[in-house]
N, CA and C atoms of all chains as a GROMACS GRO file, in nm:
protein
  576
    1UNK      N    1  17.537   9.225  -3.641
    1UNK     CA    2  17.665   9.221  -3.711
    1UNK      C    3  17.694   9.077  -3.756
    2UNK      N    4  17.721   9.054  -3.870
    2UNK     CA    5  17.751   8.904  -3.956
    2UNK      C    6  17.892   8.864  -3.891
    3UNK      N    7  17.907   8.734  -3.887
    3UNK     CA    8  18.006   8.688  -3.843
    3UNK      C    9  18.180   8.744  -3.914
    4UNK      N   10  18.122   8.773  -4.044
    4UNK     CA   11  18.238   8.837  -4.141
    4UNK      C   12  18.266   8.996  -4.073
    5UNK      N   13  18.229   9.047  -4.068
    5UNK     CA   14  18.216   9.174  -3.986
    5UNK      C   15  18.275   9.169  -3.845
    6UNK      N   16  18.253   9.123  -3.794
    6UNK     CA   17  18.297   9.110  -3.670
    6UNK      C   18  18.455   9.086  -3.663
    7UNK      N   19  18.498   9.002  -3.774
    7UNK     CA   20  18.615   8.941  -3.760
    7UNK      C   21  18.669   9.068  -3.796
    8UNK      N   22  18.616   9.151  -3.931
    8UNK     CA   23  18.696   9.265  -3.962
    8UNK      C   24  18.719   9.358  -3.852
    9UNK      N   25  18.625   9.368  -3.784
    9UNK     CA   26  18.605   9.501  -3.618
    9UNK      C   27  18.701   9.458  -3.531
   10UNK      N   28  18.739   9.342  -3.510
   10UNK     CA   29  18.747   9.281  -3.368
   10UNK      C   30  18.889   9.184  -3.387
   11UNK      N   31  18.973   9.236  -3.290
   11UNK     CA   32  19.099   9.074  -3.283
   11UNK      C   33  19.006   8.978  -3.208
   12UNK      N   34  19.059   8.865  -3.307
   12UNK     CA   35  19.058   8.756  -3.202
   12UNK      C   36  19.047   8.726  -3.067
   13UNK      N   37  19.181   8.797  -3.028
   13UNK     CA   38  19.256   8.785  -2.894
   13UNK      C   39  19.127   8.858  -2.822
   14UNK      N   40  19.125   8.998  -2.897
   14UNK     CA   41  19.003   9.077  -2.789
   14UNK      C   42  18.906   8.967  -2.744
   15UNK      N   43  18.810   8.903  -2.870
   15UNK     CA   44  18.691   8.817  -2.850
   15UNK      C   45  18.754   8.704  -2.728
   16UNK      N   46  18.856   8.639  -2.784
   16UNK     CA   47  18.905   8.522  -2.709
   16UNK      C   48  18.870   8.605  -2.559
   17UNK      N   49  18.939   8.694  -2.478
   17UNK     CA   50  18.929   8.744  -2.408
   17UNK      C   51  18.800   8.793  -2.327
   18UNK      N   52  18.742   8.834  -2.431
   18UNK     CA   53  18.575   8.882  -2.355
   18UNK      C   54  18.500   8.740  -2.370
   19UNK      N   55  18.521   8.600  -2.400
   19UNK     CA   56  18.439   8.536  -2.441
   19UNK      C   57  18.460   8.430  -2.250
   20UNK      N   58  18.554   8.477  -2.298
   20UNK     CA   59  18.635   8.393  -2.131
   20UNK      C   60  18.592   8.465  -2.041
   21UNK      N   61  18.610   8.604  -2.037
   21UNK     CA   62  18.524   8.655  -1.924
   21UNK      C   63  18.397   8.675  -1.862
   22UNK      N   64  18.290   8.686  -2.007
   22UNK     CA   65  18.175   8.682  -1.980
   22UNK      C   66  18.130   8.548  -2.066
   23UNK      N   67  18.027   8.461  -2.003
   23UNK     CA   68  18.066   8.340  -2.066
   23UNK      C   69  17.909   8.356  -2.230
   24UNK      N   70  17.935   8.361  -2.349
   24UNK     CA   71  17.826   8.331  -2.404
   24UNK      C   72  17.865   8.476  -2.535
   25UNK      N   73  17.960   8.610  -2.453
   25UNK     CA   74  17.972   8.688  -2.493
   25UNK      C   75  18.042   8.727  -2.683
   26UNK      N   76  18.123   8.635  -2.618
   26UNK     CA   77  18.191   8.631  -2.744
   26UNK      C   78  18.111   8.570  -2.894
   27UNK      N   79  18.041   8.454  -2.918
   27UNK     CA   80  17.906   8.411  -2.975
   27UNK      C   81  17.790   8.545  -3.020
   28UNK      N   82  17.810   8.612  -2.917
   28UNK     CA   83  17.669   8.713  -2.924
   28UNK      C   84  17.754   8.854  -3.021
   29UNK      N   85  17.879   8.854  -3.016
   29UNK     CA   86  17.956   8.956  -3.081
   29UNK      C   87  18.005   8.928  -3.198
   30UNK      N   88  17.974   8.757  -3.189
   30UNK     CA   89  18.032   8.769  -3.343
   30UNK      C   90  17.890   8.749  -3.455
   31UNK      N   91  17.750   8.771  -3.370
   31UNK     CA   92  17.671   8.748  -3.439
   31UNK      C   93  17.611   8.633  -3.426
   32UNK      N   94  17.628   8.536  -3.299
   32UNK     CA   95  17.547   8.413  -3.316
   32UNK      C   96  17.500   8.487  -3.161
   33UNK      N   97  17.391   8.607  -3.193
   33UNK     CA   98  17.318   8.634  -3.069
   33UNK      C   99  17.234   8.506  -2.948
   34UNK      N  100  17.151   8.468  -3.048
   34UNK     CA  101  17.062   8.378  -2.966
   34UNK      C  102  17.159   8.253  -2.878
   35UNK      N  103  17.228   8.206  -2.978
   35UNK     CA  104  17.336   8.109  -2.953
   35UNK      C  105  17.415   8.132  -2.829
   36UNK      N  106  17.446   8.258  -2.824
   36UNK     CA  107  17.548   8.301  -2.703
   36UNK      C  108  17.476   8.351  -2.569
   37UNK      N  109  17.334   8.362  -2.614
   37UNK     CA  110  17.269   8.388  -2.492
   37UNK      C  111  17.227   8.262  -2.434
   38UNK      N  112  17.216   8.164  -2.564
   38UNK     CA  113  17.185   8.050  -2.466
   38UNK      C  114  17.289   7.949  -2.401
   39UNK      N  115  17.405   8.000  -2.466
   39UNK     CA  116  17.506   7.952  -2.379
   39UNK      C  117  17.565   7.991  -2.247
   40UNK      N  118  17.517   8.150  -2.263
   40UNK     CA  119  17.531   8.252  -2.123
   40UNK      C  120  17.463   8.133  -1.989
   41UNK      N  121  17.341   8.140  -2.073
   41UNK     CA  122  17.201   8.052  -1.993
   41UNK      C  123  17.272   7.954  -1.885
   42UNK      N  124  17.331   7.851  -1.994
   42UNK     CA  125  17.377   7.729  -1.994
   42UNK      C  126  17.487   7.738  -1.839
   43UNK      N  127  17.551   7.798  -1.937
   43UNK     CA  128  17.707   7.837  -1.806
   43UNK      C  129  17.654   7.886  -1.658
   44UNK      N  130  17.576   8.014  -1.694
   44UNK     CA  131  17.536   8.085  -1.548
   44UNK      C  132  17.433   8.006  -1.470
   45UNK      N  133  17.366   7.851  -1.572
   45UNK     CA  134  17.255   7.788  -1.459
   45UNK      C  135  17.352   7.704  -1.384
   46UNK      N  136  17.461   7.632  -1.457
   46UNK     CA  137  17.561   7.521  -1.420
   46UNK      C  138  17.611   7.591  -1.299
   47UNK      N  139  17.665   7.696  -1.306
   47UNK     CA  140  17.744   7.767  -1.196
   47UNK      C  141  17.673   7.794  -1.095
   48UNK      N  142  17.554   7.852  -1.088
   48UNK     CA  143  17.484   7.860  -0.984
   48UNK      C  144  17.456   7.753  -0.900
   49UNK      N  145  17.431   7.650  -1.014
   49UNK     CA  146  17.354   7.499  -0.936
   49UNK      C  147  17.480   7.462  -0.814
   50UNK      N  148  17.603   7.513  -0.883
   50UNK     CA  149  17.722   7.459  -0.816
   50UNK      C  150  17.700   7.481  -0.662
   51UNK      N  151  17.713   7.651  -0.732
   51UNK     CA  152  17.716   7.714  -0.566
   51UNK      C  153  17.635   7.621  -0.455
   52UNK      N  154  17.534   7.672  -0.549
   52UNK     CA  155  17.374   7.656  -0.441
   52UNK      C  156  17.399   7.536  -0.388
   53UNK      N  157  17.456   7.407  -0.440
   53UNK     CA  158  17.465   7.256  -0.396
   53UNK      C  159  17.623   7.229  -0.338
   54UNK      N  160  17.689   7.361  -0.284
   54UNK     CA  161  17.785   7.393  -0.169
   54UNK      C  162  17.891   7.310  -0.191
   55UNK      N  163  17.892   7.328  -0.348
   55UNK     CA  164  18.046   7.259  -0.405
   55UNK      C  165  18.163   7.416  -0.373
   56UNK      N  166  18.319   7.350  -0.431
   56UNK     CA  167  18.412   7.385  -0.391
   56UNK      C  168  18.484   7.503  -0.512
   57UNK      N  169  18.514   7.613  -0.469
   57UNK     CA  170  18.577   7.692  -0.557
   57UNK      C  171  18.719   7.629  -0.556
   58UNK      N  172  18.805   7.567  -0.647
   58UNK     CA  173  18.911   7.511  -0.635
   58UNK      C  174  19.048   7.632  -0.607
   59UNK      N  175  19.121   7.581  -0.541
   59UNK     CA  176  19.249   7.673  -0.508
   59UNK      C  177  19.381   7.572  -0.545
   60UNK      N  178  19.465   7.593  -0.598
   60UNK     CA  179  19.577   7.513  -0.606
   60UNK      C  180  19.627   7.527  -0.458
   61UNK      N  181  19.633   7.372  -0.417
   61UNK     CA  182  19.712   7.358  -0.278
   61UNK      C  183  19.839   7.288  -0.296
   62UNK      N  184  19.965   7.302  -0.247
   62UNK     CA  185  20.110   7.247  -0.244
   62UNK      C  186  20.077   7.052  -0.193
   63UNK      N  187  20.085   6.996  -0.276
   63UNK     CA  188  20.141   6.850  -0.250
   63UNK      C  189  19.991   6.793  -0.285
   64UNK      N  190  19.914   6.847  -0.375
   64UNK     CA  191  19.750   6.824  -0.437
   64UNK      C  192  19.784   6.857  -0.552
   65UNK      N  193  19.850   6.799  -0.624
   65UNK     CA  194  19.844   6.798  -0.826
   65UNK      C  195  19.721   6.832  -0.854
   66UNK      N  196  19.612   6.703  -0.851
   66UNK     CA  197  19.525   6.754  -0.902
   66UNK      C  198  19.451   6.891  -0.875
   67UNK      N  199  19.512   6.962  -0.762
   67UNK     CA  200  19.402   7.046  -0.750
   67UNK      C  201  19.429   7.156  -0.898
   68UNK      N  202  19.528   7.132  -0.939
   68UNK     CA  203  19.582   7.255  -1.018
   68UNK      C  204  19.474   7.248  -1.138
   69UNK      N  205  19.467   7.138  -1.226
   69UNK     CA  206  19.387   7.107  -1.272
   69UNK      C  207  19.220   7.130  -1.257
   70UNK      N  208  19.197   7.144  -1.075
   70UNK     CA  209  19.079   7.166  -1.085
   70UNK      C  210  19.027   7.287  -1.068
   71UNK      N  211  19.169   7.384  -1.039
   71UNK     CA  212  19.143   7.522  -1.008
   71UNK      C  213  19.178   7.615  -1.149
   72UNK      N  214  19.194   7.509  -1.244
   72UNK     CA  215  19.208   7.615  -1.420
   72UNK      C  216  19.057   7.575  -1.466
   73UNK      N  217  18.988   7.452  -1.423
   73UNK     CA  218  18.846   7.435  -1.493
   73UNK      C  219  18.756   7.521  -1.389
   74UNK      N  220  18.800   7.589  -1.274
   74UNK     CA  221  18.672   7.642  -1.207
   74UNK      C  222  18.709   7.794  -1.237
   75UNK      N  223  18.876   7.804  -1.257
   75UNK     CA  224  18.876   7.975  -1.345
   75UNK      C  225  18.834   8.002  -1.424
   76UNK      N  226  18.782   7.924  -1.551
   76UNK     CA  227  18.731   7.918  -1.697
   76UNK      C  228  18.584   7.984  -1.661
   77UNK      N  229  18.549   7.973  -1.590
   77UNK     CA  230  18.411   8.072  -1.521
   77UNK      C  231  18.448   8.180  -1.564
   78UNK      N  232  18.579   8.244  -1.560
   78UNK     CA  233  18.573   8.413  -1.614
   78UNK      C  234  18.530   8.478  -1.471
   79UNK      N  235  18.413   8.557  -1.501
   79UNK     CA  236  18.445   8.699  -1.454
   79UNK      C  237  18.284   8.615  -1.284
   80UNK      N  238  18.201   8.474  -1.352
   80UNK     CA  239  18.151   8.440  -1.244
   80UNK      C  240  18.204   8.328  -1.103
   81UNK      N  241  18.355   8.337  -1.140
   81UNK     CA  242  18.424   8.269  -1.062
   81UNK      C  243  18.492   8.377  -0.959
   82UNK      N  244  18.527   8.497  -1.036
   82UNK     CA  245  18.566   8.574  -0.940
   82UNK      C  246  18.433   8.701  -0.847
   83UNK      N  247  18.368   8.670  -0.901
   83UNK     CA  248  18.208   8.723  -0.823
   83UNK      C  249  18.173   8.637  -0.718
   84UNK      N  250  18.214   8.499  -0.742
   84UNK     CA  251  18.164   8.397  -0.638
   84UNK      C  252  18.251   8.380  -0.535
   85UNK      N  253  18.361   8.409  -0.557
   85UNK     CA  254  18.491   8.406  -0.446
   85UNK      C  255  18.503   8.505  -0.369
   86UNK      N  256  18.456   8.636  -0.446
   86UNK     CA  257  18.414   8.770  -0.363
   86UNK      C  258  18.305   8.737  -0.294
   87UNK      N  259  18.209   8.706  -0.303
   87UNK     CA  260  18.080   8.718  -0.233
   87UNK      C  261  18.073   8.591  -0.158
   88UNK      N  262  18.079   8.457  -0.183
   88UNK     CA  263  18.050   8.344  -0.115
   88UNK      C  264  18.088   8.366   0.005
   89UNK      N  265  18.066   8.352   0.105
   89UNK     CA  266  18.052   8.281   0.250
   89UNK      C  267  18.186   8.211   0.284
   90UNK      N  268  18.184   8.082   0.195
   90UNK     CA  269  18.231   7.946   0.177
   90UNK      C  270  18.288   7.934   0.069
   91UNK      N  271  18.347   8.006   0.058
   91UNK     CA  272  18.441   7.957  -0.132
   91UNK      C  273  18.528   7.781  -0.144
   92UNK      N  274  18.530   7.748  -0.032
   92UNK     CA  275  18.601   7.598   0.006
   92UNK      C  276  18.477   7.542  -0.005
   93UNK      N  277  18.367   7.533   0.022
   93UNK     CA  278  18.239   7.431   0.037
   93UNK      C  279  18.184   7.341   0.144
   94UNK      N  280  18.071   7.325   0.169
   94UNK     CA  281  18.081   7.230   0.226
   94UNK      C  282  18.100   7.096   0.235
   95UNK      N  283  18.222   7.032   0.273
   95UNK     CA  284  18.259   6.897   0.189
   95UNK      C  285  18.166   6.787   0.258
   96UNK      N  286  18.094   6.849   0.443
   96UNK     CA  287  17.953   6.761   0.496
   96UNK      C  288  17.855   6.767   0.417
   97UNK      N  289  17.829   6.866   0.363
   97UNK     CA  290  17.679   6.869   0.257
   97UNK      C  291  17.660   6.729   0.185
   98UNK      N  292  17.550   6.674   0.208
   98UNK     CA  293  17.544   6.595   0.108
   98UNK      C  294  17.514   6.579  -0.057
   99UNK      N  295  17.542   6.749  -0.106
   99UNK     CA  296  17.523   6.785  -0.225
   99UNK      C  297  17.655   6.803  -0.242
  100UNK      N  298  17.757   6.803  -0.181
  100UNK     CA  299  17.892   6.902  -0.196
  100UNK      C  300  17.993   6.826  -0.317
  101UNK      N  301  17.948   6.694  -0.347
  101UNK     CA  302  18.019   6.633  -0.495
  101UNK      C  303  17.982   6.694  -0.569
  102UNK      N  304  17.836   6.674  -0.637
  102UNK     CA  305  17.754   6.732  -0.713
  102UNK      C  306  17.787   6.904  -0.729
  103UNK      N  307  17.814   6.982  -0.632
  103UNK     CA  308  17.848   7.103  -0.640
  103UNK      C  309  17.974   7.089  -0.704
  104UNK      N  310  18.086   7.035  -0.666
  104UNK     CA  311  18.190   7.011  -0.775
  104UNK      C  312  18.198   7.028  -0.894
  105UNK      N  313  18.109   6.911  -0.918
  105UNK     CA  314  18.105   6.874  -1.034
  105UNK      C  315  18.080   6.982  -1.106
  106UNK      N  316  17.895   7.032  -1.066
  106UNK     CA  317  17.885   7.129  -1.162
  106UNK      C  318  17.956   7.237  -1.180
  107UNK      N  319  18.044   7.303  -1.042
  107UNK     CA  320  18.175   7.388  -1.102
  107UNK      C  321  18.264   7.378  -1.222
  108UNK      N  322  18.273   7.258  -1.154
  108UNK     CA  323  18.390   7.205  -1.267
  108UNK      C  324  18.368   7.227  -1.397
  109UNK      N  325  18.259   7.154  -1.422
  109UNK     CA  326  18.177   7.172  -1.573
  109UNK      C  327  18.106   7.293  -1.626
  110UNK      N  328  18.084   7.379  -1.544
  110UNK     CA  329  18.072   7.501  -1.580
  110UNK      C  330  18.169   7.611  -1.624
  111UNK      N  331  18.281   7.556  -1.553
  111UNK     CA  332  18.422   7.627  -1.595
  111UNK      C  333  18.464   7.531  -1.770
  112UNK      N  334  18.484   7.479  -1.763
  112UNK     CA  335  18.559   7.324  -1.847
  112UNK      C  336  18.395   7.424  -1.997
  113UNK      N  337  18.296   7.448  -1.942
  113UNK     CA  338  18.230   7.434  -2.083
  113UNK      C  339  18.234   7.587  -2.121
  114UNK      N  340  18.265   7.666  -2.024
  114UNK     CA  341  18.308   7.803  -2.084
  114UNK      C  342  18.462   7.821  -2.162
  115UNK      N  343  18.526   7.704  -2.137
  115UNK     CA  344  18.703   7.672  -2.168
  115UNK      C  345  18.643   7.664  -2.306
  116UNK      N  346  18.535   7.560  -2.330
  116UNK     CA  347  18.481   7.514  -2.473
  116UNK      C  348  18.434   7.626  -2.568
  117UNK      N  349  18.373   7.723  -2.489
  117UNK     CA  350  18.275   7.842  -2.591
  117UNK      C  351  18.403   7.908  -2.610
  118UNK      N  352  18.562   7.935  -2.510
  118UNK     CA  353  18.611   8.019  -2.575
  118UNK      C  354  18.696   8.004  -2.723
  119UNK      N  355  18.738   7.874  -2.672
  119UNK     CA  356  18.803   7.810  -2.825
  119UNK      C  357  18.727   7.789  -2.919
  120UNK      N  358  18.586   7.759  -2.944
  120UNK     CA  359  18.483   7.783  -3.064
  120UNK      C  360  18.492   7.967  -3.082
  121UNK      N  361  18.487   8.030  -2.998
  121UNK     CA  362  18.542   8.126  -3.015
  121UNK      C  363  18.606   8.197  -3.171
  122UNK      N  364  18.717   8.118  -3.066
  122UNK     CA  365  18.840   8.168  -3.186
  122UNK      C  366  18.843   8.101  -3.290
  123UNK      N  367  18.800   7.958  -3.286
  123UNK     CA  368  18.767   7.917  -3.464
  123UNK      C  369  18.660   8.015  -3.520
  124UNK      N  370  18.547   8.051  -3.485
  124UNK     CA  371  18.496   8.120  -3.529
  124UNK      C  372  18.505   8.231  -3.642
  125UNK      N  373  18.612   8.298  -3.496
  125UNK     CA  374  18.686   8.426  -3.514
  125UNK      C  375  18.772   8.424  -3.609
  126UNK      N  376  18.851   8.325  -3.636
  126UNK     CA  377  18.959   8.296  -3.754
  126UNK      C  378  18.896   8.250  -3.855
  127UNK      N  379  18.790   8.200  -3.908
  127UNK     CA  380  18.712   8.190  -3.990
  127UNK      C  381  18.771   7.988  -3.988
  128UNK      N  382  18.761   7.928  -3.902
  128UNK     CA  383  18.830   7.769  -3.906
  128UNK      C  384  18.670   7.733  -3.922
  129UNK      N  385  18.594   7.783  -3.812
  129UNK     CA  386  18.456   7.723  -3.801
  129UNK      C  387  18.388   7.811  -3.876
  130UNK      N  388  18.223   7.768  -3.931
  130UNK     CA  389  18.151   7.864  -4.003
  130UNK      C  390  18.007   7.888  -3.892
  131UNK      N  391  16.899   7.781  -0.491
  131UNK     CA  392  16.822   7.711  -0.588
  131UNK      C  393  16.852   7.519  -0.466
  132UNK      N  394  16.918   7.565  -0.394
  132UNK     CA  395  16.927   7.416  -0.335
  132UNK      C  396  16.749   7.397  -0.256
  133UNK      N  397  16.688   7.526  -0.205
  133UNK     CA  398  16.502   7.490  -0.139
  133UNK      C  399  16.431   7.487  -0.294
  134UNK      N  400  16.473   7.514  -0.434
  134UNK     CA  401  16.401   7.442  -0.521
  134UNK      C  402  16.407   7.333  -0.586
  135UNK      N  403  16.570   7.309  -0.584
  135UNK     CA  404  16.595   7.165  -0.616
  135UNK      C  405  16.614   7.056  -0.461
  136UNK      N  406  16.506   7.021  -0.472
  136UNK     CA  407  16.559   6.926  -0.346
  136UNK      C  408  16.642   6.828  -0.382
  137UNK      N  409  16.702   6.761  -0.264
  137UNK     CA  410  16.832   6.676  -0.251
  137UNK      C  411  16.782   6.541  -0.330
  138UNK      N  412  16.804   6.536  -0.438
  138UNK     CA  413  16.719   6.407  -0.471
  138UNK      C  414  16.866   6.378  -0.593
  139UNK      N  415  16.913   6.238  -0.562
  139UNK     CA  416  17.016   6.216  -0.655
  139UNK      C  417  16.993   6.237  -0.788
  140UNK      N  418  16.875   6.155  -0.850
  140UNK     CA  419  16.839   6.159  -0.982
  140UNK      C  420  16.787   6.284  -1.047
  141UNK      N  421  16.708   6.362  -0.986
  141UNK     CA  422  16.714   6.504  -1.006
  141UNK      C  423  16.808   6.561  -1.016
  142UNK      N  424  16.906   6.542  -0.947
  142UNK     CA  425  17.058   6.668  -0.954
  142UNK      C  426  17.137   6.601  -1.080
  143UNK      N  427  17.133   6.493  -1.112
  143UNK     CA  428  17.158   6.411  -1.237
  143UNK      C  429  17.142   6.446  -1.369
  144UNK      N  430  16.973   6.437  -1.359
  144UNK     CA  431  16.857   6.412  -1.511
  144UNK      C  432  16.897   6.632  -1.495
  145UNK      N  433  16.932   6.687  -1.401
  145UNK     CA  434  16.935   6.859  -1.434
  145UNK      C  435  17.094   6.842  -1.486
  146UNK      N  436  17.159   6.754  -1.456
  146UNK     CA  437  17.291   6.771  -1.498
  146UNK      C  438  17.259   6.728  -1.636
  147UNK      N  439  17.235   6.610  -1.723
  147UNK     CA  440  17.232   6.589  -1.791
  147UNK      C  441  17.161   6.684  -1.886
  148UNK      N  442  16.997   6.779  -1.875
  148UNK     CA  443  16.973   6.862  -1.949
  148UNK      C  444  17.072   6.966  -1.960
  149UNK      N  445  17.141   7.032  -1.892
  149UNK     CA  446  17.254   7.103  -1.906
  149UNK      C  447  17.346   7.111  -2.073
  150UNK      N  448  17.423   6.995  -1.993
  150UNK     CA  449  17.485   6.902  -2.075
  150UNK      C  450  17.475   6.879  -2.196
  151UNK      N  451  17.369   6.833  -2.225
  151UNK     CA  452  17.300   6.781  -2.352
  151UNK      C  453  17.279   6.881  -2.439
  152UNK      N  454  17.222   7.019  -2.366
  152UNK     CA  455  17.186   7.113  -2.447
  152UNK      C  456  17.280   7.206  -2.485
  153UNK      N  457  17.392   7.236  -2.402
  153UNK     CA  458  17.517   7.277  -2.440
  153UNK      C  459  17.626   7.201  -2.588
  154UNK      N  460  17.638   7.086  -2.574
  154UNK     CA  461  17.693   7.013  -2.665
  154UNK      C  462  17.576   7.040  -2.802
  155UNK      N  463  17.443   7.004  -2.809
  155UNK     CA  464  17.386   7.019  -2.868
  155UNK      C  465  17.395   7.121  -2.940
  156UNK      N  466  17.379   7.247  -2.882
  156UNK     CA  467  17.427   7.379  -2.938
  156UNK      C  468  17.540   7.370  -3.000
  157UNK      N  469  17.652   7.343  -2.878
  157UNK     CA  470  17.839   7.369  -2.949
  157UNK      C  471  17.838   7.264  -3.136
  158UNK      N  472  17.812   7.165  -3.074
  158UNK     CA  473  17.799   7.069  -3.259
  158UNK      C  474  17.727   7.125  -3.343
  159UNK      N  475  17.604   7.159  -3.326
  159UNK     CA  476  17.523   7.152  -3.417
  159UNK      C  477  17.456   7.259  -3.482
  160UNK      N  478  17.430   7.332  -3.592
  160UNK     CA  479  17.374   7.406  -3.641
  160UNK      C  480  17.234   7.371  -3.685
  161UNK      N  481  17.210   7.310  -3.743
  161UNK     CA  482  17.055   7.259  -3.786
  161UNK      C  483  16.919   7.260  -3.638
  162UNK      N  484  16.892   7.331  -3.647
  162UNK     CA  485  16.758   7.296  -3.515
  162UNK      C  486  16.748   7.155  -3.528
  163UNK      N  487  16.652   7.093  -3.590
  163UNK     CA  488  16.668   6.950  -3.598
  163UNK      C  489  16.775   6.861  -3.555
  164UNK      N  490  16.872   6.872  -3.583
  164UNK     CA  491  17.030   6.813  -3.586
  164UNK      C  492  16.990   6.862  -3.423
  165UNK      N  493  16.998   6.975  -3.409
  165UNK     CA  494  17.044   6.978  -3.248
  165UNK      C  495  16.870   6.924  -3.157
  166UNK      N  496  16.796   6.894  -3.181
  166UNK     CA  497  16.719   6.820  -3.088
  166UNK      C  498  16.747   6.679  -3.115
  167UNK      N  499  16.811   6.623  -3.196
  167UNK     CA  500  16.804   6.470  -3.217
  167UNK      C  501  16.930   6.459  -3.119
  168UNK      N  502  17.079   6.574  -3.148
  168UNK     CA  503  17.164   6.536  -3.083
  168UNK      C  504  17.180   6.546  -2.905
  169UNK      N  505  17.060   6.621  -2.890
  169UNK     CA  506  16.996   6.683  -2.716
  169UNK      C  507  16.918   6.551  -2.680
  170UNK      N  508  16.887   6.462  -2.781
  170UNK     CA  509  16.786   6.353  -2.695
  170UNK      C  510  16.890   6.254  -2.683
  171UNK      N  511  16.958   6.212  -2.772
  171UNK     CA  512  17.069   6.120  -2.775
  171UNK      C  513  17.116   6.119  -2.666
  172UNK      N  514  17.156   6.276  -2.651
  172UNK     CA  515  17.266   6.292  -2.528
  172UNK      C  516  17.215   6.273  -2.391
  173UNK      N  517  17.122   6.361  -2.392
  173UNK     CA  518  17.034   6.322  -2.257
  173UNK      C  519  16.996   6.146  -2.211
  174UNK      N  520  16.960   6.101  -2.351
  174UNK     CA  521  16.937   5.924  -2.336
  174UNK      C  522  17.039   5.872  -2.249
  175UNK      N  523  17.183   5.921  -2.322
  175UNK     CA  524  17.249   5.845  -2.298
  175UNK      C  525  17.322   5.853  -2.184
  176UNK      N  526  17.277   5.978  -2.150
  176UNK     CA  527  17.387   6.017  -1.967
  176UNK      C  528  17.264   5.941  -1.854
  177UNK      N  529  17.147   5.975  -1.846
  177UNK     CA  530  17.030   5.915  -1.789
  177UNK      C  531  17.024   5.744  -1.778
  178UNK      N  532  17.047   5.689  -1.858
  178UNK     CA  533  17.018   5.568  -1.927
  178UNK      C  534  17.170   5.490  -1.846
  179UNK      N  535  17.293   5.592  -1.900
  179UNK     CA  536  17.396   5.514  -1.903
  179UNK      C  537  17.419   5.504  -1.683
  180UNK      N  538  17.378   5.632  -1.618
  180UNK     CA  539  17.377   5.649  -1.527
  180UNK      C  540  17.318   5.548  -1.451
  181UNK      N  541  17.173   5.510  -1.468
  181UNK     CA  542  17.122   5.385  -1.404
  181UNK      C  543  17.161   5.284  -1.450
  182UNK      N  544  17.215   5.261  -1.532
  182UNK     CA  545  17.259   5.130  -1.569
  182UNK      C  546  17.417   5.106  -1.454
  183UNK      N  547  17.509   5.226  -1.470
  183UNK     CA  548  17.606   5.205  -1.343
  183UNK      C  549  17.550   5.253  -1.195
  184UNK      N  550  17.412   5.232  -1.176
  184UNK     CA  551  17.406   5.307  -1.045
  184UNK      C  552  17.330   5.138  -1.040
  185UNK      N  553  17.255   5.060  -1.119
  185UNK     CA  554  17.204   4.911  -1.142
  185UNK      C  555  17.336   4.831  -1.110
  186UNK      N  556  17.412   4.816  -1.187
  186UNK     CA  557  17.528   4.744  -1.176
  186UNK      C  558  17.650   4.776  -1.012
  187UNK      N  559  17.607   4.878  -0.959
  187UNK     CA  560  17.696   4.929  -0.867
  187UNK      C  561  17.614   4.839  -0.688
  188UNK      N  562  17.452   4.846  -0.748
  188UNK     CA  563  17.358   4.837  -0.629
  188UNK      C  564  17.430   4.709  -0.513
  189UNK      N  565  17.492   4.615  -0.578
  189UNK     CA  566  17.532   4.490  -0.514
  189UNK      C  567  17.645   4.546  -0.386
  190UNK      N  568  17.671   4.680  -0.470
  190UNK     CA  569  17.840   4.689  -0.334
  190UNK      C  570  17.808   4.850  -0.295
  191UNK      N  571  17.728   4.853  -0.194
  191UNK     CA  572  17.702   4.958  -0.132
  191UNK      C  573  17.828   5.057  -0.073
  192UNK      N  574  17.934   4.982  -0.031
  192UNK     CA  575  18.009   5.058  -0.025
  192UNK      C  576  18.133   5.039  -0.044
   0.00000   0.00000   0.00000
């Protein structure tokens, strides 16, 4: 399906929506298949690395500002943030690990770059981007 | 993937940086070309820029 097509089939909002949840999805629906699979790639290796290197699923805690901030870039995961909170062990991390920054991080940035695919998204989708 | 990536700083780094690089690469760029010039750049420059503050940092261990 051509990117013109898609826009005719599909709201925005829907794509915005499925693009956030599954990360790469939205790209692959509007016709940039390869593109969105390799962004799937991208997101689901970052996230894993996270786990695996026993970084922190962020939770907003009372009198921790930043955590709020760090618990909207590790929601941007979509639908593999809430798979990992179900299933993990350890959704807090291990903060002894000596990988447990690095696990952060790559949370963080795995959420924060699915935030990115969804707003290309919607330029997409609105015809802003080509 | 932590018994295939062993604990090695610069490894968990130079994998952060391919990540990285190739994501942005993609998000900017349409041209194949365009996006390997902008994937080496990027990678150069997170790698590169990294030892240079991990060089400059070595004097104050902690």
């Amino acid at each position: 399906m051509s990117s013109e097509a898609a826009v005719r089939t599909r709201s925005p909002w829907v794509l915005l929506a499925l693009a956030w949840v599954v990360p790469g999805l939205g790209h692959y629906l509007l016709g940039r298949r390869r593109t969105g699979l390799a962004f799937a790639a991208i997101v689901v290796v970052t996230f894993l690395a996270g786990i695996s290197f026993q970084g922190r699923l962020y939770s907003v805690e009372p009198g921790q500002p930043l955590t709020i901030l760090a618990t909207f870039a590790v929601y941007g995961s979509g639908i593999l943030n809430v798979a990992a909170r179900l299933f993990s062990d350890n959704p807090g991390g291990a903060i002894l690990s000596p990988t447990y920054e690095y696990g952060c991080a790559y949370l963080l940035t795995a959420g924060l770059m699915n935030l990115l695919l969804v707003l290309d998204t919607w330029d997409i989708a609105t015809g802003k981007k080509r | 993937m932590i018994a295939i990536i062993p604990v090695d700083h610069f490894l968990i780094m130079t994998l952060y940086a391919v990540l990285v690089s190739a994501f942005f690469a993609l998000l900017w760029r349409e041209d194949r070309r365009e996006r390997w010039k902008l994937f080496g750049t990027l990678m150069a420059s997170l790698v590169l820029g990294g030892l240079a503050v991990a060089w400059l940092m070595y004097p104050f261990p902690r």
